[in-house]
C-alpha positions in Angstrom: -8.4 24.4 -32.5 -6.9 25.9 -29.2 -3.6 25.3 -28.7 -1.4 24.4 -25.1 2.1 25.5 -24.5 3.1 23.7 -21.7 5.9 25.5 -19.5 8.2 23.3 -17.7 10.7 24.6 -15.6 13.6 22.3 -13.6 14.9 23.0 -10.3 18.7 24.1 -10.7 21.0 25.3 -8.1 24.0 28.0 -8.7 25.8 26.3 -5.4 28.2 23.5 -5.3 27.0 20.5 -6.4 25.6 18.0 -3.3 28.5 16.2 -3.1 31.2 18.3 -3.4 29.3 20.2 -0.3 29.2 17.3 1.2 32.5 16.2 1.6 34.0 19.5 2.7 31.4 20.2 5.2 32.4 16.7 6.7 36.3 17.3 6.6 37.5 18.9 10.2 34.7 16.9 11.9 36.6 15.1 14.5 33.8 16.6 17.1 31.4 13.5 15.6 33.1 10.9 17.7 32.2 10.9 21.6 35.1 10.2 24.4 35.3 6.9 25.7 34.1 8.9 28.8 31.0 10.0 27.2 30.6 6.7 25.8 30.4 4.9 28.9 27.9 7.2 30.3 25.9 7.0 27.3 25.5 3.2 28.3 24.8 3.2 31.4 22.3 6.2 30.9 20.7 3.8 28.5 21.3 0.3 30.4 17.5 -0.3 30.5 16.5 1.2 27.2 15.5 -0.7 24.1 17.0 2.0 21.8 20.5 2.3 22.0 22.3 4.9 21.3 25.9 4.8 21.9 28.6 3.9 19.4 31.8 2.1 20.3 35.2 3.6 18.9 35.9 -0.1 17.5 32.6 0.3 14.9 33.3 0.2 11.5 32.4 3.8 10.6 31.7 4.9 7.2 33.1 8.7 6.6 30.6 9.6 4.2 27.1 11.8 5.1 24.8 9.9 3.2 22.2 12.2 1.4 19.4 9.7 2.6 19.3 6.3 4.7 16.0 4.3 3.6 15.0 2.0 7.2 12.6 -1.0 5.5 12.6 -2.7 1.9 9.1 -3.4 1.5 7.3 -1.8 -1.1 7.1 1.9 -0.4 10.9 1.8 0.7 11.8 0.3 -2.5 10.0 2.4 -4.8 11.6 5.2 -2.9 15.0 4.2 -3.7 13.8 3.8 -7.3 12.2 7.6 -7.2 15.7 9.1 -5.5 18.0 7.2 -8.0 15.9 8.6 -10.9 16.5 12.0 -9.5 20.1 11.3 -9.7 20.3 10.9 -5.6 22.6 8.2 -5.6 23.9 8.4 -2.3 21.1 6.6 -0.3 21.5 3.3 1.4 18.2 1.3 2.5 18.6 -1.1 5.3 15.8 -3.9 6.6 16.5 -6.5 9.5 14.2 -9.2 6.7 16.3 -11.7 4.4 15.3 -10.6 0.8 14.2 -14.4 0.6 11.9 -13.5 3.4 9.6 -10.7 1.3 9.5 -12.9 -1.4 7.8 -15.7 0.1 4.6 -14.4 1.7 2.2 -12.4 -0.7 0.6 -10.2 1.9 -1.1 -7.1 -0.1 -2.1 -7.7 -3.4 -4.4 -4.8 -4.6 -2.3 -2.1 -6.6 -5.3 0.6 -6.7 -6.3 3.0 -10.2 -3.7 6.0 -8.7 -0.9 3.5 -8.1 -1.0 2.2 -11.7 -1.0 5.4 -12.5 2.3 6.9 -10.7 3.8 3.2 -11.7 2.9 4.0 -15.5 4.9 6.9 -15.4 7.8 6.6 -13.0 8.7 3.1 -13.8 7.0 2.0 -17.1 9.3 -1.4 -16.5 7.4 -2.7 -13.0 4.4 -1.3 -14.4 4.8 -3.8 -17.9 5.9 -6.5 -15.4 2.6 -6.2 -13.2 0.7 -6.7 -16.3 2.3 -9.5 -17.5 2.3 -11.4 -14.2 -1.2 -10.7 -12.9 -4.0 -13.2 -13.4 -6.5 -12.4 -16.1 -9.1 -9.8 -14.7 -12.0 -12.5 -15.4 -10.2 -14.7 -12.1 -10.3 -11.7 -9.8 -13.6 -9.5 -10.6 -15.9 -10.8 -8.0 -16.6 -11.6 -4.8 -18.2 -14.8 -3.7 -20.2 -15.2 0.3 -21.1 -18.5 0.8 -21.2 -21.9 2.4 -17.9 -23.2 0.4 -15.1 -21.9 -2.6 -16.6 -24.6 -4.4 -20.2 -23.5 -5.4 -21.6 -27.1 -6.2 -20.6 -28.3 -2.8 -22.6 -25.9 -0.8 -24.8 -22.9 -0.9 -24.2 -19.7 -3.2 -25.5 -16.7 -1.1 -24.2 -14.4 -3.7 -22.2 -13.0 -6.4 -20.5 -9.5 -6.7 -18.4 -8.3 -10.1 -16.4 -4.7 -9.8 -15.9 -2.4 -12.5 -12.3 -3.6 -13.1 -12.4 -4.3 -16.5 -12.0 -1.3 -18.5 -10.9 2.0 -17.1 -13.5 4.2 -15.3 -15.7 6.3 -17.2 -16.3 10.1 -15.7 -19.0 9.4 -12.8 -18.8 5.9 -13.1 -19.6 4.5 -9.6 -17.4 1.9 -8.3 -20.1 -0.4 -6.5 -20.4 -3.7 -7.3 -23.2 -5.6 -9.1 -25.0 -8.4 -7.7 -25.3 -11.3 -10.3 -28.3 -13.9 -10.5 -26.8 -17.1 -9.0 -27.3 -19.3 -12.5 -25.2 -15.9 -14.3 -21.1 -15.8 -15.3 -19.7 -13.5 -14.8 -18.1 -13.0 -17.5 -21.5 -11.4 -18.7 -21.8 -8.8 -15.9 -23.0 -5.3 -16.9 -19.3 -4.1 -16.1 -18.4 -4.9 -19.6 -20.9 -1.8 -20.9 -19.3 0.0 -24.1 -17.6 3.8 -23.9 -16.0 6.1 -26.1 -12.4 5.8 -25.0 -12.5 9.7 -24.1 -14.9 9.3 -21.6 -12.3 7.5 -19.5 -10.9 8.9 -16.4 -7.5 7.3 -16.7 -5.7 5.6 -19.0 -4.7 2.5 -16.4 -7.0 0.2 -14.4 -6.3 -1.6 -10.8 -4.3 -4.7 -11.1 -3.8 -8.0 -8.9 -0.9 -9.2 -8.0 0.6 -10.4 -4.9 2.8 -8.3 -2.8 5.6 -10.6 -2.9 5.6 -10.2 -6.8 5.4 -6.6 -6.9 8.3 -6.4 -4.5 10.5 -8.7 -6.6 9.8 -6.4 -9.6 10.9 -3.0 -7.5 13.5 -5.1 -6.2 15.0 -5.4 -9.2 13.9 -1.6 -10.9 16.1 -0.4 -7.7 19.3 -2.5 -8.6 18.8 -1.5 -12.4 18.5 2.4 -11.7 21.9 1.9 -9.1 24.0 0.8 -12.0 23.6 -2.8 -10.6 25.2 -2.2 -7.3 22.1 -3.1 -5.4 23.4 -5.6 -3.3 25.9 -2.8 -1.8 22.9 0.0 -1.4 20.3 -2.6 -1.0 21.2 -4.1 2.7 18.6 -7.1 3.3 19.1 -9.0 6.4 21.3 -5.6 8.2 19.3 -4.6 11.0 19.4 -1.1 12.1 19.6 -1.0 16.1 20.6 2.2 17.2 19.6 6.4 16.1 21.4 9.3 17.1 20.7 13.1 15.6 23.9 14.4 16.2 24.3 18.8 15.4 28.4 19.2 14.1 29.3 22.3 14.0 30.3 22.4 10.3 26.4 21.5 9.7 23.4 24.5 10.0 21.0 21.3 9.9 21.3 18.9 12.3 22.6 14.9 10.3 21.3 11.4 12.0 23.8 8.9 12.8 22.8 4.9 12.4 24.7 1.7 13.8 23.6 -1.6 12.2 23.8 -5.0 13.4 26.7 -5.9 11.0 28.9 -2.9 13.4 28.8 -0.3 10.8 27.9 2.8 11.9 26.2 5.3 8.5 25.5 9.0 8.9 22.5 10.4 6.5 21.1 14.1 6.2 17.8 12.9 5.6 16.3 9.3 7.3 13.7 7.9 5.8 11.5 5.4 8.1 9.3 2.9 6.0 10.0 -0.4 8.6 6.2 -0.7 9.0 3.7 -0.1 11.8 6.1 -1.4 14.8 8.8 1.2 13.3 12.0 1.1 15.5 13.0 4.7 13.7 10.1 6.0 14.4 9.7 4.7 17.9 13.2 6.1 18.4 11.9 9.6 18.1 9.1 9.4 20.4 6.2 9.9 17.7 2.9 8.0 18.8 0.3 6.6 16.6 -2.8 7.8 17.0 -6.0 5.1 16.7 -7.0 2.0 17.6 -4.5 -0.5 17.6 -6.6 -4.1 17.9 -9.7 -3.9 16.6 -9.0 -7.8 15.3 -6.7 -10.4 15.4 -6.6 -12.9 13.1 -4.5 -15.8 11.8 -3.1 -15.5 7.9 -2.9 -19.1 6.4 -0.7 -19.3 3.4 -1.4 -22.3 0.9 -0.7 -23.9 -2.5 -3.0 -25.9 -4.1 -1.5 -28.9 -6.9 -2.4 -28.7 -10.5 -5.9 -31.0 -10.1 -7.3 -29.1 -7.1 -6.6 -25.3 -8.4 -8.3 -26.8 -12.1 -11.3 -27.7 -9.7 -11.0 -24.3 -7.8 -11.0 -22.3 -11.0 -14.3 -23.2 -12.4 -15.8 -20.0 -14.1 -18.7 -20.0 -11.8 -16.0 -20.4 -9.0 -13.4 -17.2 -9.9 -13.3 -14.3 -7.4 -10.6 -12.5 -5.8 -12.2 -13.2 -2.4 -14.5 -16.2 -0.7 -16.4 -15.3 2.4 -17.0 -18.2 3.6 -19.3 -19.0 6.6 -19.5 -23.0 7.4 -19.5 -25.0 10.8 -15.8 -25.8 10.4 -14.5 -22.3 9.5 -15.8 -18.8 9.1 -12.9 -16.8 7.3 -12.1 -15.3 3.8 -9.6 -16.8 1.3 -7.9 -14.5 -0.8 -7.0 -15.7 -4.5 -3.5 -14.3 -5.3 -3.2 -16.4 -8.6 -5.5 -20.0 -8.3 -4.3 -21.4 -11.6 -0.9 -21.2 -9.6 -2.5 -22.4 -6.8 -1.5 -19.2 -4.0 -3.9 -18.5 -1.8 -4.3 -17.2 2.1 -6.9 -17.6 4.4 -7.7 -15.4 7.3 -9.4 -16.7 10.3 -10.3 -14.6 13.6 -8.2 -15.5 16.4 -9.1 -14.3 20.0 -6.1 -15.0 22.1 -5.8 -15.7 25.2 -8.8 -18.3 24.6 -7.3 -19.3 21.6 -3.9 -20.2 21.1 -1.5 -21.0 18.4 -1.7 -24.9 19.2 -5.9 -24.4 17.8 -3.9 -23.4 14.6 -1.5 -26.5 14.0 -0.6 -27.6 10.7 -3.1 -30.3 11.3 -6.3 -28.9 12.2 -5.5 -25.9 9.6 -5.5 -28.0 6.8 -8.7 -29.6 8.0 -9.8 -25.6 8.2 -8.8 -25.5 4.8 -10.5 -28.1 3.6 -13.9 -27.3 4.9 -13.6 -24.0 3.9 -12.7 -25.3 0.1 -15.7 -27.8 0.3 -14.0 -30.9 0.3 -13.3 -33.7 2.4 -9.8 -34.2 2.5 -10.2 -38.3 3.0 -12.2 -37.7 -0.3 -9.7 -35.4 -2.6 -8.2 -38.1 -4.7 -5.7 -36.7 -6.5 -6.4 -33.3 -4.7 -3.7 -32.1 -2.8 -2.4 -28.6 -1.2 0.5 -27.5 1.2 0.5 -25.3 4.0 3.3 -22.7 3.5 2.6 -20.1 7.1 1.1 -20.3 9.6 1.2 -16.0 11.0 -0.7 -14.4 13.7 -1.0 -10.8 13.1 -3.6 -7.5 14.2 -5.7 -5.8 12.7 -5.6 -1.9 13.4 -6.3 1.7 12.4 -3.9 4.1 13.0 -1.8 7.0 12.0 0.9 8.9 13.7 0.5 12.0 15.2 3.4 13.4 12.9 5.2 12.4 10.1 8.2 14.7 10.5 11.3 14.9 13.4 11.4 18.1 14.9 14.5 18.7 13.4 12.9 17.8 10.1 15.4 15.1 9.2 13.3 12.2 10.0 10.0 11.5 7.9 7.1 8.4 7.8 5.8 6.7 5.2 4.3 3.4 4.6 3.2 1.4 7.4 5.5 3.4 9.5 2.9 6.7 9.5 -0.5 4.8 8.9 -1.9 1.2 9.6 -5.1 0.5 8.3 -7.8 -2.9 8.0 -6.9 -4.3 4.4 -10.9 -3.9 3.5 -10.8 -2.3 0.6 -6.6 -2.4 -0.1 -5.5 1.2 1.2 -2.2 0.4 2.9 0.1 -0.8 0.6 -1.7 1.9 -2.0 -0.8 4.6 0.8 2.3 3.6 1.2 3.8 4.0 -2.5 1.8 7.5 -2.8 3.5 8.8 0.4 7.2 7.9 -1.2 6.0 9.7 -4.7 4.7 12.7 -3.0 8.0 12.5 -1.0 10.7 11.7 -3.8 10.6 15.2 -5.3 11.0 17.0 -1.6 14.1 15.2 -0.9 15.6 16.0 -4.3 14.8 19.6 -3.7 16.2 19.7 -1.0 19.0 17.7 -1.3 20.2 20.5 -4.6 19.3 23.8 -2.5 21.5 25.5 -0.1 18.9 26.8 1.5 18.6 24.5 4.6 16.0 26.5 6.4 13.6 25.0 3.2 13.3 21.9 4.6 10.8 23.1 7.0 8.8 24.3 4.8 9.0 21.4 2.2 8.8 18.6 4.8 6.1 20.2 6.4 3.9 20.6 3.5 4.4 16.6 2.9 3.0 16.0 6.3 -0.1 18.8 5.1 -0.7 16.4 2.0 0.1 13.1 3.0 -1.4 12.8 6.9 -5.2 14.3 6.0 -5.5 11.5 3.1 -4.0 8.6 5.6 -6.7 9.6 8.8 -9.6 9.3 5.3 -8.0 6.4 4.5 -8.2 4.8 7.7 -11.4 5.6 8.6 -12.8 4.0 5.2 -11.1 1.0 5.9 -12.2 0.9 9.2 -16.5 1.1 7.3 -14.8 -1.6 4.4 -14.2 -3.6 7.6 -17.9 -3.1 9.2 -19.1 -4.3 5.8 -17.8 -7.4 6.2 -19.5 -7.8 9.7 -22.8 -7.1 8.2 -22.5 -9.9 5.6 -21.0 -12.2 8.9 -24.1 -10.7 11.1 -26.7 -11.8 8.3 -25.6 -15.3 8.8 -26.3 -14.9 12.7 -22.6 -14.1 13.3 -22.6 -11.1 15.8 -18.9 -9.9 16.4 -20.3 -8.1 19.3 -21.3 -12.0 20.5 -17.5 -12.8 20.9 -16.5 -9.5 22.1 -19.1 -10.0 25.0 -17.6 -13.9 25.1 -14.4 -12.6 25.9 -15.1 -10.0 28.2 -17.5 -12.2 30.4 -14.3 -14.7 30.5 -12.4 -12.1 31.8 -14.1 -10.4 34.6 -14.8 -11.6 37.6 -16.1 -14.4 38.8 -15.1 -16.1 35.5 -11.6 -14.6 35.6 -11.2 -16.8 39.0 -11.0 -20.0 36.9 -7.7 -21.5 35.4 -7.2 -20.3 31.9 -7.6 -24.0 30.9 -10.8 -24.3 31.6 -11.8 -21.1 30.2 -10.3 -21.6 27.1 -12.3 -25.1 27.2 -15.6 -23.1 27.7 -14.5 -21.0 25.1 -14.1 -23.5 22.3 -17.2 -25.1 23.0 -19.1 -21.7 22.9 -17.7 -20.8 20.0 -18.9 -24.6 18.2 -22.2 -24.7 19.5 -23.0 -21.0 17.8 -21.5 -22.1 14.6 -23.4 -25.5 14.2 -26.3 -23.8 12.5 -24.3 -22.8 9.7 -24.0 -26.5 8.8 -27.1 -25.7 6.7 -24.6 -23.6 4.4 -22.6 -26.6 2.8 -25.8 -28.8 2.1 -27.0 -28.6 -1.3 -31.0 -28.9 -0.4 -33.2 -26.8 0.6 -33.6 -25.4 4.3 -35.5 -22.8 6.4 -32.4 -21.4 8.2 -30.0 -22.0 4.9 -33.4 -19.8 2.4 -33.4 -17.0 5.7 -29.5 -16.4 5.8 -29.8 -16.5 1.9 -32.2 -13.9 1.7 -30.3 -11.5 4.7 -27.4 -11.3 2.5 -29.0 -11.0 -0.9 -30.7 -8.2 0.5 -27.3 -6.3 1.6 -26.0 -7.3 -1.6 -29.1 -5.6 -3.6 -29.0 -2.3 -1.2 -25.1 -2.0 -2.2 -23.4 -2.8 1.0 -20.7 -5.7 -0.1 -17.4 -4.6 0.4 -16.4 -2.5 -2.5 -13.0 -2.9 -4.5 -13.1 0.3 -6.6 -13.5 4.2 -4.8 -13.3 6.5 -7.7 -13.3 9.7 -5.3 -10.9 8.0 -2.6 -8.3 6.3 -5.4 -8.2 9.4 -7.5 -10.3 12.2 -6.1 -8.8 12.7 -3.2 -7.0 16.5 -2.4 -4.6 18.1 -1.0 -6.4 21.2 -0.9 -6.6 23.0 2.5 -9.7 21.8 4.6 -10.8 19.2 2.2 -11.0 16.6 4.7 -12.3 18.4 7.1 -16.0 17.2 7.0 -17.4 13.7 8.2 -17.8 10.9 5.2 -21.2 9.8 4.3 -20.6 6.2 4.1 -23.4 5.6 1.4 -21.0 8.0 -0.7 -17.8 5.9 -0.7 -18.0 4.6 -4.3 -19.1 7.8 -5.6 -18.3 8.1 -9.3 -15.4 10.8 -9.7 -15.6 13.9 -12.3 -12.6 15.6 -13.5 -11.7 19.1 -12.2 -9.0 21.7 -13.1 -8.5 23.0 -9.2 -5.3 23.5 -6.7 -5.0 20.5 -4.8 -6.5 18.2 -7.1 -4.8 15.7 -9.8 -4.6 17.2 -12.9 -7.3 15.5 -15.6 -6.7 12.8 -18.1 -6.6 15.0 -21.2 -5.0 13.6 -24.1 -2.0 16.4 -25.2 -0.1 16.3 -28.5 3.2 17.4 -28.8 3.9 19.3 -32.3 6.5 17.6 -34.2 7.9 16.9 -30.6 9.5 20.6 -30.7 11.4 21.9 -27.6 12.6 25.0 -27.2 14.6 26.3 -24.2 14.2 29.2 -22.5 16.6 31.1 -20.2 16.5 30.3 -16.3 15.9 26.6 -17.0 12.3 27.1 -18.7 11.5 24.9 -21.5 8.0 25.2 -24.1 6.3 22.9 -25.7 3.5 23.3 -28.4 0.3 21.2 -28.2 -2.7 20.7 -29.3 -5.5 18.3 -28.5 -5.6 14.2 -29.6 -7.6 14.8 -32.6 -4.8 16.1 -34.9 -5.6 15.3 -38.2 -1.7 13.9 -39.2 -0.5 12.2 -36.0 2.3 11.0 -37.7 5.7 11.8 -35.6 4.2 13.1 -32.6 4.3 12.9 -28.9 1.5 12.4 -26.9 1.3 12.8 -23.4 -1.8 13.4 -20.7 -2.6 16.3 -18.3 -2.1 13.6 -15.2 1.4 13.5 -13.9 2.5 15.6 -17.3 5.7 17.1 -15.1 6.9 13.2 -14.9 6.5 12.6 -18.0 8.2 15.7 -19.3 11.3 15.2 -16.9 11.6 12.5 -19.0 10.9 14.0 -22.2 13.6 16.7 -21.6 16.1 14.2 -19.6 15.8 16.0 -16.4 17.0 14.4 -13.4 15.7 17.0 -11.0 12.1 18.3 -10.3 10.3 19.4 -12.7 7.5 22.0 -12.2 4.9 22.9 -15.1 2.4 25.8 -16.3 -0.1 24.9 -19.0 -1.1 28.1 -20.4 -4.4 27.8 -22.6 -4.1 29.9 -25.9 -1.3 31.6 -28.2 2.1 32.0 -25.8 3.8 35.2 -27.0 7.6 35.2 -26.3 7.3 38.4 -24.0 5.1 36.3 -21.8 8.3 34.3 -20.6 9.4 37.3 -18.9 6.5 37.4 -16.5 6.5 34.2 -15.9 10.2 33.9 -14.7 
């Protein structure tokens, strides 16, 4: 049997510790604070600005420099915190304008992909438990369901998807769905099929769980690993309204000065902007995003069913994660974030100006609701739901041009550097990969002296992180197209209502009174829908058997919207010029093989530990002894997997700093420290 010494090595400076450096590079800085002179001409230079940047002597200033300000508590913001605070950077503050009551409410994302789970697994075994625990079961959120209705016995079934989401993958397992007959469970799909657990790719799967969930459980990881001051270092409901990069002379790097809308003015050496696609931070450096930035709008209806509807919406025949449903009352998709708690949302395309918010009361949206559920609600009984939101929002696809400040002080993640369609649940996914790619910088740099690293360090974060966000976005932007097939087989054109609204706007029809084009509008819009009444009858029509057969035929060929992208979730590189070529869209849920390259995510290959020894080396180098799973006395050992092995061995050894590894195949002689060193 071959053995494995794994090599880990933790990053360790010689110089003063960060925050003994830190507070005598602050003393003798009176040069911080502006005259009252160069105040007032700091205000009226920025009178008619939107960003303001001047700070009154009567703020309340706090004199310490902050090793990093977090702007936005949404998910990549807080797992950020989490990631600094476990690197034993414990001087960070994260600010967002939101009540915490606010993120909790809505659920937003929900899909937490197979790379997510896997990062989560290891960094924070805690959330990771808690997302298990709180899910649904996998059976509720497997398929996809296009048709007439939720409800399949009160309209047409025009077919049934399952994704492979119930065991982990297997090594060039595709992630396409598979089209079930229309009398089939699906709890009998093909997805179940039997492997040896060492042809799996991963030890995790995807979960589902709404956003507002998963938030609560980094929420409360980040107060746990800041000794439970949270509520000091975790400021919901403080908006941050003015940026400043200010140079001191008693600083070689340049430090970023914040005022809040509590008065309190914060200086950091590193700001962190994760305060989502309309980010103020990074607005207030003048970094564009690049893409397209409506290519729909749509309203996001947030509902709870009662106890005797969601038991009537959670038939087996009825469970998916998403309805398509296409009707003469409502075309939209309703997302199931947990039926047998009743949360669901339904998205509806909106096309403002001919469609206002008042189409979208509470009234006529439950009647939306309704229809969309297949029921009449003069007919539900003892059927009830509420409506929770009511939200407008866009759809885009874009990225920012960069992710880092020139000063390199300032860096993107999240929503902030990327904004993508949610076909396919990429964003949130993104998000929390940017902050674990970026944790480990920070604390790097944050221990060196070396300032002029940050450059370099920063920079490579934008090499890594930017490529995979443009791939991202563009397959979110084919997930989306997917979906327009599926609405184009049931004789709904987007490109119809794009030509709609551009005909209503150009002349001579722009000459009318909004009014009466939003009338004309409206009744457009009915008369192309009408047809699709043929979608909630149970018998049998021509136009109901046609549209049946259009999307059974996409469904066959393989173009539903996929949930699982084996090469996109954990495939992806950061190897120089691997995005560089066009995607073949047919290609998307191409199975993924494991590969020992640069750039790529080290394999799932199951290590053991020999009697868990560790022995330490000089210059902060530390071996283990390993072999491979099949061990004939396991008893006493550790057992840890090629994939993220430097996180799991920080924690192994205690390390609270980066940890960098060498797996070195074969017999280790002691000598070959020396070379390695």
């Amino acid at each position: 049997m071959m053995s494995r010494a794994v090599i880990s090595k933790a990053w360790r400076s010689s110089t003063l510790s960060p925050s003994s450096a830190r507070i005598s590079q602050h003393h003798g800085g009176p040069h911080v604070m502006m005259s009252s002179m160069q105040r007032r001409r700091k205000l009226l230079s920025c009178i008619n600005s939107r960003i303001i940047r001047s700070f009154s002597s009567h703020n309340k200033h706090d004199n310490r420099i902050h090793d990093v300000i977090i702007i936005g508590g949404g998910p990549s913001g807080l797992f950020l915190s989490s990631l600094l605070s476990s690197y034993g950077i414990n001087s960070h503050l994260l600010f967002d304008k939101r009540p915490k009551e606010e993120l909790l409410k809505h659920p937003q994302a929900h899909f937490i992909n197979l790379r997510s789970m896997e990062i989560l697994k290891v960094e924070m075994p805690s959330v990771y438990d808690g997302i298990q625990r709180e899910m649904p079961d996998v059976s509720e959120w497997e398929g996809f369901h296009f048709g007439g209705s939720v409800m399949g016995s009160s309209g047409r079934r025009l077919g049934r998807v399952v994704h492979p989401v119930k065991k982990p993958l297997r090594a060039g397992q595709s992630g396409s769905a598979i089209l079930l007959p229309t009398n089939d469970k699906i709890q009998s799909s093909a997805a179940d099929d039997e492997s040896r657990d060492d042809d799996y790719i991963s030890v995790c799967r995807p979960a589902h769980l709404a956003q507002n969930k998963f938030v609560s459980l980094l929420l409360n990881e980040a107060n746990q690993r800041q000794g439970g001051s949270g509520e000091t270092n975790l400021r919901y409901g403080e908006e941050v309204i003015a940026i400043e990069e200010i140079d001191p002379e008693s600083q070689s790097q340049p430090i970023i000065s914040i005022k809040t809308s509590h008065g309190q003015t914060h200086q950091t050496r590193y700001l962190i902007a994760a305060d989502g696609v309309h980010s103020f931070a990074r607005r207030s450096f003048g970094i564009p995003m690049m893409g397209q930035n409506t290519m729909q709008n749509l309203i996001n209806v947030h509902f709870r069913t009662n106890s005797h509807l969601s038991k009537m919406l959670m038939k087996d025949s009825d469970q998916a994660m998403l309805h398509f449903v296409y009707n003469s009352q409502l075309v939209g998709a309703f997302v199931c974030h947990d039926g047998r708690k009743g949360e669901w949302v339904l998205q509806i395309p909106f096309f403002p100006p001919y469609q206002t918010m008042d189409d979208f009361s509470i009234g006529k949206v439950r009647e939306m609701v309704w229809a969309g559920l297949g029921m009449n609600s003069n007919e539900a009984n003892e059927c009830d739901l509420d409506v929770l939101s009511i939200r407008p929002w866009t759809m885009s696809s874009l990225v920012a041009q960069s992710y880092v400040n020139k000063s390199n002080n300032m860096v993107l993640v999240g929503d902030a550097a990327h904004a993508f369609p949610p076909a396919g649940g990429f964003g949130m996914n993104t998000g929390l990969q940017d902050s674990h790619n970026l944790a480990w910088r920070l604390a790097l740099l944050l221990r060196s002296s070396n300032h002029h690293m940050a450059s370099s360090v920063l920079t490579k974060y934008e090499s890594d992180r930017k490529p995979i966000a443009t791939q991202n976005a563009a397959l979110s932007v084919r997930n989306y197209n997917r979906t327009l097939r599926i609405a184009k087989a049931c004789y709904l054109d987007e490109q119809h209502s794009a030509l709609l609204t551009t005909v209503l706007g150009s002349p001579p029809m722009s000459l009318l009174p909004l009014e009466t084009r939003q009338g004309m509008f409206r009744r457009l819009v009915h008369v192309a829908m009408m047809p699709l009444a043929s979608l909630t009858s149970l018998n049998s029509s021509l136009h109901a058997n046609h549209i049946e057969r259009n999307v059974q035929s996409i469904l066959e060929s393989g173009g539903s919207l996929p949930l699982v992208f084996p090469k996109y979730e954990i495939g992806f590189s950061y190897e120089h010029g691997a995005h560089s070529k066009k995607e073949d869209a047919s290609n998307d849920t191409k199975g993924y093989y494991p590969r020992m390259r640069v750039g790529y995510r080290l394999p799932h290959i199951i290590l053991e530990v020999w009697n868990s020894s560790i022995s330490h080396a000089r210059d902060g180098w530390s071996v283990l002894e390993t072999t491979s799973h099949e061990a004939e006395d396991p008893s006493d050992s550790l057992f840890i997997t090629l994939t993220d092995i430097s996180s799991q061995l920080r924690k192994v050894l205690s390390y609270d700093t980066p940890v960098f590894t060498l797996l070195v195949l074969g017999a280790l002689p002691a000598s070959s420290l020396t070379s390695i060193r």
